[in-house]
C-alpha positions as CSV (number, residue, x, y, z in Angstrom):
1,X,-0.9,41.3,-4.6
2,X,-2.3,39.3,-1.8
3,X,-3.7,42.3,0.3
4,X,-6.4,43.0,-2.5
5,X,-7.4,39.8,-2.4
6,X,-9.8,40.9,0.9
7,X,-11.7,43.7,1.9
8,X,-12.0,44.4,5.8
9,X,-15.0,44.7,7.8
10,X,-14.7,44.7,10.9
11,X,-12.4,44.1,13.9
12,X,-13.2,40.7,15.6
13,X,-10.7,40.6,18.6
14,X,-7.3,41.7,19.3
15,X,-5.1,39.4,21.5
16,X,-1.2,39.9,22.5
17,X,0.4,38.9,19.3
18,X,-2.3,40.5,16.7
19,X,-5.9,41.2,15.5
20,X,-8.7,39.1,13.6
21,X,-10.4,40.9,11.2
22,X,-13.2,40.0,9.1
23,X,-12.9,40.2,5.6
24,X,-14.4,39.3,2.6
25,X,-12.9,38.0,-0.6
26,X,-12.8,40.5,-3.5
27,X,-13.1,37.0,-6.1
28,X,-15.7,34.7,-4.5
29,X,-17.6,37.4,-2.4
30,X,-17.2,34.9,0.4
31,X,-16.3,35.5,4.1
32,X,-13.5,34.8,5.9
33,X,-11.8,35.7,9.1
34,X,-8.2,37.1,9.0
35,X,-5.9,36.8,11.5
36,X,-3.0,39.2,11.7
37,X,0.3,38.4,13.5
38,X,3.3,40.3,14.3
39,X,6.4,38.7,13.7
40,X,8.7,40.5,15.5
41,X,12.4,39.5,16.5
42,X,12.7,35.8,15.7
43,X,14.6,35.8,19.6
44,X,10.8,36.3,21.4
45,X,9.6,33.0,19.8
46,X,6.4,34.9,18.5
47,X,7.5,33.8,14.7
48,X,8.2,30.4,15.6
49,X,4.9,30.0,17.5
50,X,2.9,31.4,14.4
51,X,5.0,29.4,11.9
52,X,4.1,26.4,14.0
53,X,0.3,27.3,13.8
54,X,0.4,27.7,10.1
55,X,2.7,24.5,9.7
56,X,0.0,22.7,11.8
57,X,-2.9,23.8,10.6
58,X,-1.8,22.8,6.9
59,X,-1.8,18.9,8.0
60,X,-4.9,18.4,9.2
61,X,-7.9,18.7,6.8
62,X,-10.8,17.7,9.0
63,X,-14.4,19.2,9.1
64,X,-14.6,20.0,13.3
65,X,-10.5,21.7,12.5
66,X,-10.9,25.3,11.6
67,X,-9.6,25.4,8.1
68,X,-6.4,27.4,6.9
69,X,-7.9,29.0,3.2
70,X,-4.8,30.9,2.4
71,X,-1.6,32.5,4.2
72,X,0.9,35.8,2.9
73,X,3.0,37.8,4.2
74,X,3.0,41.7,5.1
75,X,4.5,44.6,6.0
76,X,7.6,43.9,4.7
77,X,7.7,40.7,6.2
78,X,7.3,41.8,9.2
79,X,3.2,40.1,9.7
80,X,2.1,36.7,8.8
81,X,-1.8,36.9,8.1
82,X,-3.8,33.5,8.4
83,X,-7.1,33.7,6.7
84,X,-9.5,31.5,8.2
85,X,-13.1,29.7,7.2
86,X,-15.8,32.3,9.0
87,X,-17.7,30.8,11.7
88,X,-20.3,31.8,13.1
89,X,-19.6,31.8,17.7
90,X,-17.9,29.7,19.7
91,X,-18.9,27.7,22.7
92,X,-18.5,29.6,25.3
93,X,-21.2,32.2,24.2
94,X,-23.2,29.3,23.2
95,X,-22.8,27.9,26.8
96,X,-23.1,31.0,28.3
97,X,-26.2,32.1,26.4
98,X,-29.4,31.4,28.6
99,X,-32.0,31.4,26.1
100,X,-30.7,28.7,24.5
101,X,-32.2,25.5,26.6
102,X,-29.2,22.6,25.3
103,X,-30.9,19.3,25.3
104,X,-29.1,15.9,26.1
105,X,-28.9,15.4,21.9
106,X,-27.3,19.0,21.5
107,X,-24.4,18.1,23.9
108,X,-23.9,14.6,22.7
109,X,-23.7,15.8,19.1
110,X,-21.3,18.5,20.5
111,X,-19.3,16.1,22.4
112,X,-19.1,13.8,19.3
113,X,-17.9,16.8,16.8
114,X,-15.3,18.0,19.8
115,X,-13.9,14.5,19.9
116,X,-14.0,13.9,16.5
117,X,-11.9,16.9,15.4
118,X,-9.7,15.8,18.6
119,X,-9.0,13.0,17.5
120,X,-7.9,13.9,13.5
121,X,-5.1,16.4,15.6
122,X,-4.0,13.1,17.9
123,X,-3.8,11.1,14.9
124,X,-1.6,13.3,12.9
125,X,0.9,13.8,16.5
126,X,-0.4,16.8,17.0
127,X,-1.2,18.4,20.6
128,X,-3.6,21.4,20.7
129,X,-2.9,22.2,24.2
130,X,-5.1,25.0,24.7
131,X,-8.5,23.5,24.3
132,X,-11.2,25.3,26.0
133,X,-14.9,26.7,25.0
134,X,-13.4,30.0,23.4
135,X,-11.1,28.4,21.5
136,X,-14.1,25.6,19.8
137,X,-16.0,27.4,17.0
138,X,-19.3,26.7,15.6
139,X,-19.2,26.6,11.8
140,X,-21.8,28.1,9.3
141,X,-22.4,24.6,8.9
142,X,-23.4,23.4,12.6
143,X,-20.0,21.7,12.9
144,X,-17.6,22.7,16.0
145,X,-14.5,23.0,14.6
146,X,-11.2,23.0,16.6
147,X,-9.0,26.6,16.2
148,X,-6.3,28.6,17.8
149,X,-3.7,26.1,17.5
150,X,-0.6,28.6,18.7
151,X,0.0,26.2,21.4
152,X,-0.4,23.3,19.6
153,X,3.0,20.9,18.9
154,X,3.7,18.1,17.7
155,X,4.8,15.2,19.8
156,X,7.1,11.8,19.5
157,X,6.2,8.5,20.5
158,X,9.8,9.8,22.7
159,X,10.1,12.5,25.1
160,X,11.9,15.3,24.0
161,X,15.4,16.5,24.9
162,X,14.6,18.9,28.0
163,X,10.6,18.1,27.8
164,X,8.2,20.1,26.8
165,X,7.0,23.6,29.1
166,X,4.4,22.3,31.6
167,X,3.0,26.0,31.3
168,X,0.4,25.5,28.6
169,X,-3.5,25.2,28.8
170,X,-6.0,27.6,30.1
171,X,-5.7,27.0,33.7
172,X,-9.2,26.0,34.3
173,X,-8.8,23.5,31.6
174,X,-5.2,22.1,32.2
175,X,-5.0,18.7,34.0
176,X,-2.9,17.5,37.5
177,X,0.0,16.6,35.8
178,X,1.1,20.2,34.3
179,X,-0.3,21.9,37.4
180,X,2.7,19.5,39.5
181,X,5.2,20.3,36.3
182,X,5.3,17.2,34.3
183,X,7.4,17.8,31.0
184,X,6.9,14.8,29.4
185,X,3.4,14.2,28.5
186,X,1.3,13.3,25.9
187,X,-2.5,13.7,24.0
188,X,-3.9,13.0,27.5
189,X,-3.4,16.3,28.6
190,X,-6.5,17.0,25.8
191,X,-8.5,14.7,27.1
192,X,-8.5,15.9,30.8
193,X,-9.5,19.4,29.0
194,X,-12.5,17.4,27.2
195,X,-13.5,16.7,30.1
196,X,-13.7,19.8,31.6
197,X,-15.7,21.2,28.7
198,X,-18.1,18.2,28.9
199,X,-19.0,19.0,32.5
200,X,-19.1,22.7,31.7
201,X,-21.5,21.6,28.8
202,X,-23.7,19.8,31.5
203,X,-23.5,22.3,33.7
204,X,-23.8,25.8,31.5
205,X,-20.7,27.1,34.4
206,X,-17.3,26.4,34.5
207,X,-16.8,23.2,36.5
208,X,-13.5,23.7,38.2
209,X,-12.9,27.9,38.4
210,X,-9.5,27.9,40.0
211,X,-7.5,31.5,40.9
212,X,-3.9,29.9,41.0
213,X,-2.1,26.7,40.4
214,X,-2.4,25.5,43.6
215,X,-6.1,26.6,44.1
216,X,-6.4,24.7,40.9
217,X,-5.4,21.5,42.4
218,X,-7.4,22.1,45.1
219,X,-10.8,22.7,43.2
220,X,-9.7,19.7,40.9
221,X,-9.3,17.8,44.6
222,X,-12.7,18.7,45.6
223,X,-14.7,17.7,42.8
224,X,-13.2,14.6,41.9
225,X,-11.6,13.5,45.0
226,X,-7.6,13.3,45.8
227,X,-5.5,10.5,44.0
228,X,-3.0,8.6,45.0
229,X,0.4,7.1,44.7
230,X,-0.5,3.6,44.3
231,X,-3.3,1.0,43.7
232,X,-4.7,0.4,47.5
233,X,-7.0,-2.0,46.3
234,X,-10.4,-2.2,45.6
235,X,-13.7,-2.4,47.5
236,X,-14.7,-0.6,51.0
237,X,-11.6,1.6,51.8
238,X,-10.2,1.3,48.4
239,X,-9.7,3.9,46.1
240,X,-12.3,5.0,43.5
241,X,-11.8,4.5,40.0
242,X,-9.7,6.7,38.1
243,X,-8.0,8.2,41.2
244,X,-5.0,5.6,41.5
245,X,-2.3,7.4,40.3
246,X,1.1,5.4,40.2
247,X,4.5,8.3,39.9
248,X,2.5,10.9,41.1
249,X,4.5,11.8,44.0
250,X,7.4,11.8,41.7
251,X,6.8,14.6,39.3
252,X,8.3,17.7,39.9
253,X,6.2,20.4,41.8
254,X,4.4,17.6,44.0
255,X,2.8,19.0,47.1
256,X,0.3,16.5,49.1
257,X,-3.4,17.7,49.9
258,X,-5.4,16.3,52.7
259,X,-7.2,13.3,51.2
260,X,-10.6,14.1,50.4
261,X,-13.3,11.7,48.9
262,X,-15.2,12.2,45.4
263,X,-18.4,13.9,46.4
264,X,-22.1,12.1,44.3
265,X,-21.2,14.1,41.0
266,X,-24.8,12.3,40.6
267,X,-26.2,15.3,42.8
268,X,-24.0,18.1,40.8
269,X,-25.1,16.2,37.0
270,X,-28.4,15.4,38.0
271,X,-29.9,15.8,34.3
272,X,-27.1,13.5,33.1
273,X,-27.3,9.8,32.8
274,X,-25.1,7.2,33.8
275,X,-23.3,6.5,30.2
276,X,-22.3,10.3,30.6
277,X,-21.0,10.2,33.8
278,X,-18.8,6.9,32.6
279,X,-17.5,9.6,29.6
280,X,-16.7,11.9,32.2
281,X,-14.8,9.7,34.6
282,X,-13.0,8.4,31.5
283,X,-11.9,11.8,30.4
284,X,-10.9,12.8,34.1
285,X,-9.2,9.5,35.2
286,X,-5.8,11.2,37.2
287,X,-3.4,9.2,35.8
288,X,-2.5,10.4,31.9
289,X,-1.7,6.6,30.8
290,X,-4.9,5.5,32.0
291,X,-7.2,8.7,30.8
292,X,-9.1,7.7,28.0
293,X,-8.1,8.6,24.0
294,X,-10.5,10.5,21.7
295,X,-10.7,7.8,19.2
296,X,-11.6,5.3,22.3
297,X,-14.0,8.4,23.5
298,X,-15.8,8.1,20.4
299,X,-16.6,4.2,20.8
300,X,-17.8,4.9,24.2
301,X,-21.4,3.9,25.1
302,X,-22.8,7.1,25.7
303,X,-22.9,7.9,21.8
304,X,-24.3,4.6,21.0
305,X,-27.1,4.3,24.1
306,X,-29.6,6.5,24.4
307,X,-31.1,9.9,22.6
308,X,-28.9,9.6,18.9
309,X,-27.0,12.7,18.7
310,X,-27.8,16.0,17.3
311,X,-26.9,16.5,13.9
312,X,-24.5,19.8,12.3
313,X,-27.5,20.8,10.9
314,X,-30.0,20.3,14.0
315,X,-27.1,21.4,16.5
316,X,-27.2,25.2,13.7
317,X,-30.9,25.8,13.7
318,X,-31.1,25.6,17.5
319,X,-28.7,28.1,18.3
320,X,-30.4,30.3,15.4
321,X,-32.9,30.3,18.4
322,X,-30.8,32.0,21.0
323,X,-28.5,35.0,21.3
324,X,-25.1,34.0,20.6
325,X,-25.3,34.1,16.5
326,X,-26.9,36.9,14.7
327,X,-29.2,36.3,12.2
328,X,-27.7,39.0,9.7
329,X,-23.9,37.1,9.9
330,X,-26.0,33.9,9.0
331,X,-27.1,35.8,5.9
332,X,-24.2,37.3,5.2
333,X,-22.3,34.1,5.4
334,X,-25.1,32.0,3.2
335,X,-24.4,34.8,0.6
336,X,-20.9,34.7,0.3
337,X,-21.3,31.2,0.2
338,X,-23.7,31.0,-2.4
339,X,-21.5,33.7,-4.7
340,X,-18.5,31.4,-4.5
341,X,-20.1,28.4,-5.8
342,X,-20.8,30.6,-8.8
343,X,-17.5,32.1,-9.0
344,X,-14.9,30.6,-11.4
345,X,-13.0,27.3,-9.8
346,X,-10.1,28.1,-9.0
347,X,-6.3,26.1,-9.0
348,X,-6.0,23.4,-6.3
349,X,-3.5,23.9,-4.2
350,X,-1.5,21.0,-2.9
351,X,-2.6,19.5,0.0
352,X,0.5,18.7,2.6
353,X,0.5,14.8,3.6
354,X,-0.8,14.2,7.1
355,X,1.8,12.9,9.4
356,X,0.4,9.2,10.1
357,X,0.2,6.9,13.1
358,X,3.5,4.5,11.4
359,X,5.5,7.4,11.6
360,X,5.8,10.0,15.1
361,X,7.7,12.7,14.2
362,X,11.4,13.8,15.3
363,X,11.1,15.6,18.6
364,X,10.6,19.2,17.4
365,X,13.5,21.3,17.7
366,X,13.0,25.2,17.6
367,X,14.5,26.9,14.0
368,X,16.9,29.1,14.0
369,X,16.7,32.8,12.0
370,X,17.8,31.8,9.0
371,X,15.7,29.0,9.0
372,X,12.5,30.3,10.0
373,X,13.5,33.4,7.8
374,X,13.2,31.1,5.2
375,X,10.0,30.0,6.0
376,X,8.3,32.6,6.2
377,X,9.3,33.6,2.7
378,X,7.8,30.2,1.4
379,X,4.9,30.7,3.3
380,X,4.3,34.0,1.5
381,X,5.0,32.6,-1.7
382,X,2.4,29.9,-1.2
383,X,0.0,32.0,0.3
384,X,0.3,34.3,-3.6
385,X,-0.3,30.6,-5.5
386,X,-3.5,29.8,-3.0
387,X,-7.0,30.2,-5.0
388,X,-8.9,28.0,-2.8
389,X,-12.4,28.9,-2.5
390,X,-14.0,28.5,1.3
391,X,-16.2,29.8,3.7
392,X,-15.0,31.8,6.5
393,X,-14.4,32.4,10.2
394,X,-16.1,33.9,13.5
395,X,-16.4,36.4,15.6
396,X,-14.4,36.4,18.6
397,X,-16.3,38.5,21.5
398,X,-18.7,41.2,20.7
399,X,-19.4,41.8,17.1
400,X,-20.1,45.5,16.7
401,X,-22.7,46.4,13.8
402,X,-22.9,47.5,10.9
403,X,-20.1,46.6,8.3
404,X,-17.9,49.0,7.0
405,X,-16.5,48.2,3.7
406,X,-12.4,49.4,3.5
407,X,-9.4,48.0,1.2
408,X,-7.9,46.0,3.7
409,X,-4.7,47.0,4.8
410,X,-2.3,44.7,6.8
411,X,0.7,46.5,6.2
């Protein structure tokens, strides 16, 4: 039965469609994180949204993408449970944790992992739509690793029917186009994202805090400048790179904004150089078909010019240093590690092909109950065939102490 396969341990974080515990496996000792979620009526969309994430998840094998170890069913069917690799924090405690002094290396190596891991999900057709600091773990092997994909979807080289809802990202994090309701859009709307987090990464504060949509715009407005319409031309009393923005006053929720100029972001990223500041302007360009891609984002001068990055390994023993990560999960994690190597290798389970640039998918139509019904079934089936040994997951927020050991029970 799959439920003894993992012993709970503690409660990582609860969100609106389920819990993630963490749990170690009662074969290889190692820990991983387990991530609980309520099915429901298949009319609320929960099930399709966690079918998708499971679905997803199993076509991308990359190291900076949070790996899927094994899936079942529980509860009747009535829970899907997703157990995850354990990692250790995520960035947003490592950027918000102020004893840990991130040096130019440190946030090109994150940069290069973030984009990396990007890029394996645009490669495969696959939007994450939700990227952010919380949602970008760090690994027990210094590796930032890509995870909560239950926004993520896969996308045609085609528009969808209808488009696709405009009301995805973390609004901080979310770029122009979905704030004015686009619904066709593409892997740009990660990139704008990126962006964000590498400003936020510079800065150790969010860069653009907005409290609504339209305050959203605004604060976007103020830091980078307002585009426009059309290419005005270049020179004194043109318009600054990246803000020409042709079909902008065509998409749907358009409202104009006083035109404002880009402020010197050299006075706001003072410690950053000028190949960064070329990253960032890529990343942030206002108009999606001229933002820049993460494969492109990689070639970029900043990661050849300069301090080299920092390395997994280098980017793990500095935040040993801080606050985030506690010494005792490093332990913990090294030791479950170290008993699965010993443990008994177990059946490879077939790895799904990877959907490939030659071939965009269909546009991705929602299944129907007997379908997804279905699905869920096989997912439970291959979930009781998965022996897969790997490491485990992280915490979410606060990680209380002292672990309990109790049969877990996701019934």
């Amino acid at each position: 039965m799959a439920v003894s396969k993992y012993e709970k341990l503690r409660l990582l974080g609860e969100g609106t469609f389920g819990v993630v515990s963490l749990a170690r496996s009662t074969r290889t000792s190692e820990l991983v994180a387990v991530k609980k979620v309520r099915l429901g009526h298949y009319r609320d969309g929960v099930s399709v949204t966690a079918l998708r994430e499971v679905k997803l998840l199993q076509e991308v094998r990359h190291p900076n993408v949070i790996h899927l170890v094994d899936v079942f069913a529980s509860g009747g069917g009535t829970s899907l449970n997703l157990v995850l690799e354990y990692c250790l924090t995520d960035l947003e405690a490592i950027i918000r944790d102020r004893s840990l002094i991130l040096s130019p290396a440190d946030v090109k190596g994150m940069m290069q992992m973030l984009l990396a891991g990007t890029a394996a999900l645009h490669d495969a057709w696959i939007l994450h739509r939700d990227l952010k600091p919380g949602n970008v773990l760090l690994g027990c092997d210094g590796e930032l690793k890509l995870a909560d994909l239950g926004l993520a979807k896969t996308h045609a080289a085609a528009p969808a029917p209808g488009g696709m809802t405009h009301q995805v990202i973390t609004r901080w994090y979310r770029p122009p186009e979905l704030l004015y309701g686009a619904r066709a859009y593409g892997a740009a709307v990660d990139m704008w994202s990126i962006g964000c987090i590498f400003a936020e990464l510079l800065l150790r504060t969010p860069y653009m805090p907005g409290d609504s949509d339209v305050d959203q715009l605004a604060k976007i407005f103020a830091a980078r400048g307002t585009p426009v319409a059309v290419v005005t031309g270049s020179g004194e009393g043109g318009v600054g790179v990246g803000r020409e923005w042709p079909g902008l006053d065509t998409l749907p929720g358009y409202i104009q904004f006083d035109p404002l100029s880009p402020p010197d972001t050299g006075l706001l990223f003072s410690a950053a150089g000028e190949d960064a500041m070329g990253l960032m302007d890529a990343l942030l360009a206002f108009d999606p078909a001229g933002r820049i891609g993460a494969a492109e984002a990689l070639k970029h001068p900043y990661f050849s010019r300069g301090v080299p990055a920092a390395t997994a390994a280098e980017l793990l023993a500095k935040v040993r240093t801080g606050s985030s990560v506690k010494e005792e999960d490093i332990k913990a994690a090294a030791a479950g590690a170290a008993a699965g190597a010993e443990a008994p290798a177990a059946p490879a389970a077939p790895v799904p092909p990877t959907i490939g640039r030659a071939a965009p998918p269909e546009p991705e139509a929602a299944p129907d109950a007997a379908t997804a019904g279905a699905a869920v079934a096989g997912v439970a089936r291959e979930g009781e065939k998965k022996k897969r040994v790997v490491s485990g997951r992280p915490p979410l927020a606060g990680r209380p102490g002292g672990m309990k050991k109790r049969r877990l029970d996701f019934s």
